[in-house]
N, C-alpha and C positions, 0 to 999 in steps of 0.2 A: 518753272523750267528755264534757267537762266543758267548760262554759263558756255565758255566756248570750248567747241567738237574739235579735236585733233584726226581732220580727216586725210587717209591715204587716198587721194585722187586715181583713179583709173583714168589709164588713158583713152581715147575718142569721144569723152565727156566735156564740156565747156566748165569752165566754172558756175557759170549762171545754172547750166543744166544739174550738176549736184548741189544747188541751193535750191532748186525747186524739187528735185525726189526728196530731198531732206524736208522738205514744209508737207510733201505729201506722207511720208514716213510718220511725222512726229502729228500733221495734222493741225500744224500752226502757222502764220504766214510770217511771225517775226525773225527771220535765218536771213543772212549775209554773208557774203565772204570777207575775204582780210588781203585783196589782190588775185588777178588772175592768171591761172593759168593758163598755158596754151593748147588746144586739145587736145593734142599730141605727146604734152609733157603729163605724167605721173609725179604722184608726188605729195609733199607736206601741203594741205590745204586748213587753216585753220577757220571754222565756221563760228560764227556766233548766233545763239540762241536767247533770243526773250527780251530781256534787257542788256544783254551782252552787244547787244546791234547796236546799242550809245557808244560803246567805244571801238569799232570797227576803227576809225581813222585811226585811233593808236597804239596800234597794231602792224597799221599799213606799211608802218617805214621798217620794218624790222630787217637787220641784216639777212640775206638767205642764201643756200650753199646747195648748192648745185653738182651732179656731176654727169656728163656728157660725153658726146663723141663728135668729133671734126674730120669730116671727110673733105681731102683737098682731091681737087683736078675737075667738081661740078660745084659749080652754082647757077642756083633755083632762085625764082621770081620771089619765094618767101624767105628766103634765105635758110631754111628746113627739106626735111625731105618730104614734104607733102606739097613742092610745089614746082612748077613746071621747068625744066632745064635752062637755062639760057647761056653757061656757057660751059663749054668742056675742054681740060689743056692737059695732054698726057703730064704724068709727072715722070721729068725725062734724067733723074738725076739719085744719087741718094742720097737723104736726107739725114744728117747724124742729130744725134740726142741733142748735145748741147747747143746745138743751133736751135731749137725748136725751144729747149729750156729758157736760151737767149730772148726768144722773143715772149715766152711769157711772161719774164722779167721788165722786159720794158713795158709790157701790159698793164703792169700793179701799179697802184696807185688811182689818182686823179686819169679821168680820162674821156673825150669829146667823142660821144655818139648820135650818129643820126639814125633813130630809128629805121625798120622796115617798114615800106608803103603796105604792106600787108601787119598791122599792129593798131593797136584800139587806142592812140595816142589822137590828140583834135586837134583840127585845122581847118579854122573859121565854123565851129560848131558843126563842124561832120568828121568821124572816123578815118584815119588812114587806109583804112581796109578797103570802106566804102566809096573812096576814091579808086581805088587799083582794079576792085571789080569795075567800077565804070569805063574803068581804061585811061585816066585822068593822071596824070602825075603832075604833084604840086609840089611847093618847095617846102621839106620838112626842118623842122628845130632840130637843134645840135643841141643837145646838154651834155652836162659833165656829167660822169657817175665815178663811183670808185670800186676799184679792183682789191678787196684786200687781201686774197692769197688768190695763186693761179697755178695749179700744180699740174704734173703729169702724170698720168698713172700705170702709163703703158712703159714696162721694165727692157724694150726692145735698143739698142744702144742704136741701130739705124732704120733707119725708113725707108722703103723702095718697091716697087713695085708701080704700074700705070694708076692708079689709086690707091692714095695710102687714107687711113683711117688712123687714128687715137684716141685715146680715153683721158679726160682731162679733169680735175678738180677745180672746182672757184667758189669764192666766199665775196658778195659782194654787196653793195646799196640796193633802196632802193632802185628802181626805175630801170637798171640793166636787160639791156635785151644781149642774151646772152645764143640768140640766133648772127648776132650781129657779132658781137666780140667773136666767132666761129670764123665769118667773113674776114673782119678784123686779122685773125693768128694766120688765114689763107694769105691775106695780100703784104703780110709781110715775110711771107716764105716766098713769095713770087706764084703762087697758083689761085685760080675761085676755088672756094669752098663753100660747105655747108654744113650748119648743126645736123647730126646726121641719126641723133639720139639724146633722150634729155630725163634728168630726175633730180625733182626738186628733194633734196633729204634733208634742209632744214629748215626753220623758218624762224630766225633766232633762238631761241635757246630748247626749241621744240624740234625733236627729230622725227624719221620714219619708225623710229621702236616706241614712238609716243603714240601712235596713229593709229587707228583702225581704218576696216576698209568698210564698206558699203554691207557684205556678207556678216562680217561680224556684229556691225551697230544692227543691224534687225534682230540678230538674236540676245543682243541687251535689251532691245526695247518689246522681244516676246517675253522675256526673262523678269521685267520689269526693275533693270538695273541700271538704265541709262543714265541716271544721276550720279552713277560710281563710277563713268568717263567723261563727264561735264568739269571742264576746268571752270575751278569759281573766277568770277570777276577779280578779285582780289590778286590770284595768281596770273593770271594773263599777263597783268599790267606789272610786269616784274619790275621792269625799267624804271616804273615811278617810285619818286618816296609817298612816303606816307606817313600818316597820324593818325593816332588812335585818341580816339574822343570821349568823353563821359557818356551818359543815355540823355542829359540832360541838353549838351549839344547838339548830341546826334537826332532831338525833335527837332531842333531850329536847323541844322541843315537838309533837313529831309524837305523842310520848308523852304530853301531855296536864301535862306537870312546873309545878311554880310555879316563875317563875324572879325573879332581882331586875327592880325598877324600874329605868330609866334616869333619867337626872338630865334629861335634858330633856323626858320625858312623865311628870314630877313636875303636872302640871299637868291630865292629861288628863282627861275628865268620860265620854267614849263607849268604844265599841271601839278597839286600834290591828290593823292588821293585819298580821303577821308574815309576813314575805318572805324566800327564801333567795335564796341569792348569783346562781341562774340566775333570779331572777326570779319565783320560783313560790311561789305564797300556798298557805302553810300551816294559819294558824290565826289566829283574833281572839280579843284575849285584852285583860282587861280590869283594872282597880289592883283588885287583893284588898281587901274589905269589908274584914275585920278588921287586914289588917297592909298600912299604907299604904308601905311600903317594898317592896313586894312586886306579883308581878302572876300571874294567874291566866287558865287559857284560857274563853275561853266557847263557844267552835265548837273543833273539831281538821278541817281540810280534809283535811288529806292525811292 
């Protein structure tokens, strides 16, 4: 039983908590996730099962698309709505389209975030979270992440009222806290805000129409069909190349062998990942540090 679950995450779930019903579901302890989400967000969760949990890491970075809502005029402790007020500023103005468009436009691209102190990011080997519950604020990392579309989706030409809300789209990197980018679109209208609604619907090239929910995989696995929504390893790993081997190969890499380079992944910089003649991913394996003529495993699948 290997292969990774396209799960529809319900929201007030952790991630951790739908990889442990999934191990009690299926009755195996080998499940992971692919990044987490927040309890509160719904959405594309991809799991891995069996030996599917070797390649979790490359998975992690997958582009993922989002779509949300920004409430200006309150911001909360977690930068969401499940977390305490801290500050409130009528919106005393109306706000037109293309101003709001404007600034999601300067959003895209390259862009320096400091996480939320409520976020599972480390600092000095303890959690952000688990500082803010102590009441502790320490000084967080700025990274860069990238914005690569930021849409609107709300068709209103203005915005007014004492709290305005919107519905927005975003396609982005890793590592996006997109409670943050919320804050972010508030302070450069001039009000606090906050994510005020959240749904992950992609998770590179895997959407919500790819997913099942929790309700449905119990009735594949009473049905005894579960194998017919297990993505193979092979497909997961869309983003890599790959080579397809003899059977004669494919003993020596199951064995973990150095084998030669090929002349046309003289070039390669990542993983490639090794396929036998049926199809079935066996190992990623990578040009050997020391002798560039050469290539080395870095996972063994099978």
């Amino acid at each position: 039983m290997d292969g990774v679950l396209l799960l529809h995450k319900p929201p007030g779930m952790t991630s951790h908590d739908c990889v442990a019903r999934i191990r009690r579901m299926l009755q195996i302890k080998k499940v992971g996730h692919t990044g987490t989400l927040d309890p509160n967000v719904s959405g594309v969760l991809p799991i891995c099962i069996g030996k599917a949990t070797r390649i979790a890491e490359f998975l992690t970075g997958a582009t993922k698309t989002y779509e949300g809502e920004v409430t200006l005029g309150i911001a909360t402790t977690t930068e969401d709505s499940t977390g305490e007020i801290i500050a409130k500023q009528k919106v005393d103005r109306v706000i037109p389209r293309d101003e709001i468009e404007a600034v999601f436009h300067q959003l895209t691209g390259e862009v320096a975030q400091t996480p939320p102190m409520y976020s599972a990011v480390k600092v000095k080997g303890k959690k952000l979270y688990e500082y803010a519950r102590a009441g502790i604020e320490v000084e967080r990392p700025t990274r860069i992440v990238t914005i690569h579309e930021l849409t609107l989706l709300d068709e209103r030409d203005a915005f007014a009222g004492d709290i305005v809300s919107f519905r927005f789209r975003v396609t982005c990197s890793k590592g996006t806290y997109i409670r943050t980018l919320a804050v972010m679109i508030g302070e450069r209208l001039g009000y606090p805000a906050h994510m005020s609604d959240l749904v992950r619907t992609a998770s590179g090239p895997f959407s919500l129409q790819d997913c099942v929910t929790f309700e449905q995989l119990e009735q594949y696995i009473e049905s005894g069909q579960l194998k017919s929504i297990l993505l193979p390893i092979g497909k997961a790993l869309f983003h890599l190349p790959k080579y397809e081997i003899n059977d004669k190969v494919a003993e020596k890499v199951k064995n973990g062998a150095i084998l030669p380079l090929p002349a046309f992944l003289q070039s390669l910089e990542g993983p490639v990942l090794m396929m036998s003649k049926q199809r079935e991913a066996l190992a990623l394996y990578i040009k050997h540090p020391a002798k560039p003529h050469l290539m080395k495993p870095l996972k063994v699948l099978r």
